[in-house]
C-alpha positions in Angstrom: -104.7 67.4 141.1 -103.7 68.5 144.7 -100.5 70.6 144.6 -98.8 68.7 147.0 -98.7 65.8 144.4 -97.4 68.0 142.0 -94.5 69.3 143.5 -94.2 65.6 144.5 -94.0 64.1 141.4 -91.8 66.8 139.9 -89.1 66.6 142.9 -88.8 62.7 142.3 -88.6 63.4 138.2 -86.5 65.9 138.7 -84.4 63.6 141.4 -84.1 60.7 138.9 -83.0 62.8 136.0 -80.0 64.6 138.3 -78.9 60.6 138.9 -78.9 60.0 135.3 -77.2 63.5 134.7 -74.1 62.6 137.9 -74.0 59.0 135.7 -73.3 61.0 132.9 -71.1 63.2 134.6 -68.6 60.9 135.7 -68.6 59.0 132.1 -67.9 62.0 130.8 -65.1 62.6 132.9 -63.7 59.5 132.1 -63.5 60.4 128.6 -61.6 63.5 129.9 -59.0 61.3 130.9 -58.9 59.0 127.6 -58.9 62.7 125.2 -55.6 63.2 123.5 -56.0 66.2 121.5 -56.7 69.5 122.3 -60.2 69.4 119.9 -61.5 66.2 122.0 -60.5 67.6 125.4 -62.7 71.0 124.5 -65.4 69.2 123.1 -65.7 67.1 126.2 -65.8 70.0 128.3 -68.5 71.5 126.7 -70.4 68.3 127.4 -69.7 68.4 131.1 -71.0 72.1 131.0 -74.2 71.4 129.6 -75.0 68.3 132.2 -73.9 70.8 134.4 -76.1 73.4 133.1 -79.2 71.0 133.2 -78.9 70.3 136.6 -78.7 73.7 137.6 -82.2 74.3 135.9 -83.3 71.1 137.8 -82.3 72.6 140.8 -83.8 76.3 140.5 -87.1 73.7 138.9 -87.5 72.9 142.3 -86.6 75.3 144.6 -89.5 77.3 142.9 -92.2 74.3 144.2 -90.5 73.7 147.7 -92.1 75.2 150.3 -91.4 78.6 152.6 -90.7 77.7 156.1 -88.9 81.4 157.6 -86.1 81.3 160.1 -87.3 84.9 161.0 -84.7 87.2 162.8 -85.4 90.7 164.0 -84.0 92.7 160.9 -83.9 96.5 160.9 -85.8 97.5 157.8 -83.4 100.2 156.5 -80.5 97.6 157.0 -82.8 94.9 154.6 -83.1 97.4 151.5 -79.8 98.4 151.9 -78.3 94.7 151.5 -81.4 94.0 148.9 -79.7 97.1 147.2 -75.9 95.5 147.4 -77.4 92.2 146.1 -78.7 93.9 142.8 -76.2 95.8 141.9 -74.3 92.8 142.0 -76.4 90.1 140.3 -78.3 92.3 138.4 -75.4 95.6 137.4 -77.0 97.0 134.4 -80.7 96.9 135.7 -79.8 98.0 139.0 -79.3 100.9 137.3 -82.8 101.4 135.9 -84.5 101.5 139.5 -85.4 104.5 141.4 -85.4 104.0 145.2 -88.5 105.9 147.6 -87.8 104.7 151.2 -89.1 106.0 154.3 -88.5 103.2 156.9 -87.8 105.4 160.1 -86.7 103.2 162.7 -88.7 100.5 161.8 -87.6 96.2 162.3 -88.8 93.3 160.8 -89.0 90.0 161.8 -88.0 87.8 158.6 -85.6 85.0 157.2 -83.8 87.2 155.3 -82.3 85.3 153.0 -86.1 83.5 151.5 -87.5 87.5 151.8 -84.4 88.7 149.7 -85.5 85.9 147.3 -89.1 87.2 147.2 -87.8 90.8 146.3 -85.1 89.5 143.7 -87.8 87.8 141.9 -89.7 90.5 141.5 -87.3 92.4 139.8 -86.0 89.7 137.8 -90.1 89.5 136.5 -90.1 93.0 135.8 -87.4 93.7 133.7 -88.1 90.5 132.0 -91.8 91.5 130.8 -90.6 94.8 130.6 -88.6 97.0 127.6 -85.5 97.2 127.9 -85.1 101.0 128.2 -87.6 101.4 130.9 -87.1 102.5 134.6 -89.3 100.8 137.7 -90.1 103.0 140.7 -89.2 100.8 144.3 -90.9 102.1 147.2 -90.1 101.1 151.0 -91.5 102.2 153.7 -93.4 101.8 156.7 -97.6 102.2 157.2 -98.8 101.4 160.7 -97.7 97.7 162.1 -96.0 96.6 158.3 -93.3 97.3 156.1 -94.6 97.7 152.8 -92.6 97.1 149.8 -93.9 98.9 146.2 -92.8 97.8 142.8 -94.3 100.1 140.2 -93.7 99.4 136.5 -94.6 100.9 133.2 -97.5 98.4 131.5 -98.9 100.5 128.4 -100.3 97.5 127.3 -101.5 95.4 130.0 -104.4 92.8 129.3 -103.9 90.3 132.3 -105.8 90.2 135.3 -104.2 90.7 139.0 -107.3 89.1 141.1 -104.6 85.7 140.6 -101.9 87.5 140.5 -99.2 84.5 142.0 -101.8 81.9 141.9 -101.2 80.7 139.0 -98.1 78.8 138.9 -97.4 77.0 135.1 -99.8 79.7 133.6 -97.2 81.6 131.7 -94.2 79.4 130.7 -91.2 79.8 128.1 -88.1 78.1 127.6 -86.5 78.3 131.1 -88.8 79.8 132.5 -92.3 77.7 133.8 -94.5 80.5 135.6 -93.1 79.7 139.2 -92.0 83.2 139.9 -94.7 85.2 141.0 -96.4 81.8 142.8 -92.8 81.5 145.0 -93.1 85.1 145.7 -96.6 84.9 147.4 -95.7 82.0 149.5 -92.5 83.1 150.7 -94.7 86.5 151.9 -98.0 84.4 153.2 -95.0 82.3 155.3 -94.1 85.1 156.6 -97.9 85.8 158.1 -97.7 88.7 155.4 -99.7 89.8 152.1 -98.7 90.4 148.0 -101.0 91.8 145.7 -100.8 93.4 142.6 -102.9 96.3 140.6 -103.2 97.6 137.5 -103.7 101.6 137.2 -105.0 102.4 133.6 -104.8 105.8 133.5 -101.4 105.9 135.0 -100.4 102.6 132.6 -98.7 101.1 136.1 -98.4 97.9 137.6 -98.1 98.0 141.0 -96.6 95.0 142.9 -97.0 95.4 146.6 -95.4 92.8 149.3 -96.7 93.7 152.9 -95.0 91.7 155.8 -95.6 92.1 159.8 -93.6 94.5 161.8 -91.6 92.9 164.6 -93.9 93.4 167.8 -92.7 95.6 170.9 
């Protein structure tokens, strides 16, 4: 099946079952108003967090499938790791902690939409500390080589068995309970939108993954 049917059946699935959830949502709120002890009203609210919750996951369902179409702005590249840095250390405190930064960016400037390319990143770490053991520490290497800025993600993989010839081609490969292999997928097509490159390989004797996302230089 073409993957532009996909996405478009799962957009309208997922658009039918947020009208169902706002249906739900306002009944629910009606019975707010109708609770009169203090048992009822809590119960009630926990109801209206769950719809709430659900449509949330329906949401981040399909912002993984939609497409990447950059509104690129020249972005100095030290000034992009830096907020990328800001942005972890406040979504993500206590693994923010477990990464050490290599940068050597110069002067150089990019030419991205900052906010899908800050996705791209954030995913990446989200995927590596979620595979990952909880103790370990990742290695994140910027820098620039030639006409790209080249961004490194290097984890510890003792046990690595997969194969990275498909690495973010696979989307619905590896799926768990909020979770439905959309990730890596999102992450190459935000890069490939950007006329850039991600790739991944697997050094045995080192026991590393490396995660690499390449993306254009802004020309002179």
């Amino acid at each position: 099946m073409p993957w532009a049917d996909i996405v478009k059946f799962v957009r309208q699935l997922s658009h039918d079952i947020r009208n169902n959830l706002n249906a739900v949502e306002l009944q629910s709120a009606f019975l707010a108003e109708l609770a009169t002890d203090d048992e009822m009203k809590s119960e009630v609210q926990h109801l209206r967090q769950m719809v709430s919750q659900v449509g949330s996951n329906l949401q981040h369902l399909t912002a993984g499938l939609s497409q990447s179409k950059p509104n690129a702005i020249s972005y100095k590249a030290t000034d992009f790791v830096e907020d990328l840095q800001q942005k972890l250390a406040k979504e993500m405190p206590e693994q923010a902690k477990k990464i050490a930064w290599e940068m050597k960016l110069a002067d150089g400037t990019v030419h991205l939409d900052p906010f899908l390319a800050q996705q791209a990143l954030l995913e990446l770490f989200k995927n590596a500390f979620q595979h990952g053991e909880s103790a370990m520490q990742i290695t994140a290497k910027a820098y620039i080589d030639k006409d790209c800025f080249v961004f490194e993600l290097i984890e510890p993989k003792a046990n690595f068995t997969g194969s990275t010839e498909t690495w973010g081609r696979e989307p619905f490969r590896s799926t768990s309970q909020g979770h439905y292999g959309l990730g890596l997928n999102r992450v190459r097509a935000i890069s490939e939108a950007h006329g850039g490159e991600f790739r991944a390989k697997y050094d045995r004797s080192a026991s590393t993954l490396t995660t690499t996302i390449m993306l254009p230089l802004e020309k002179s």
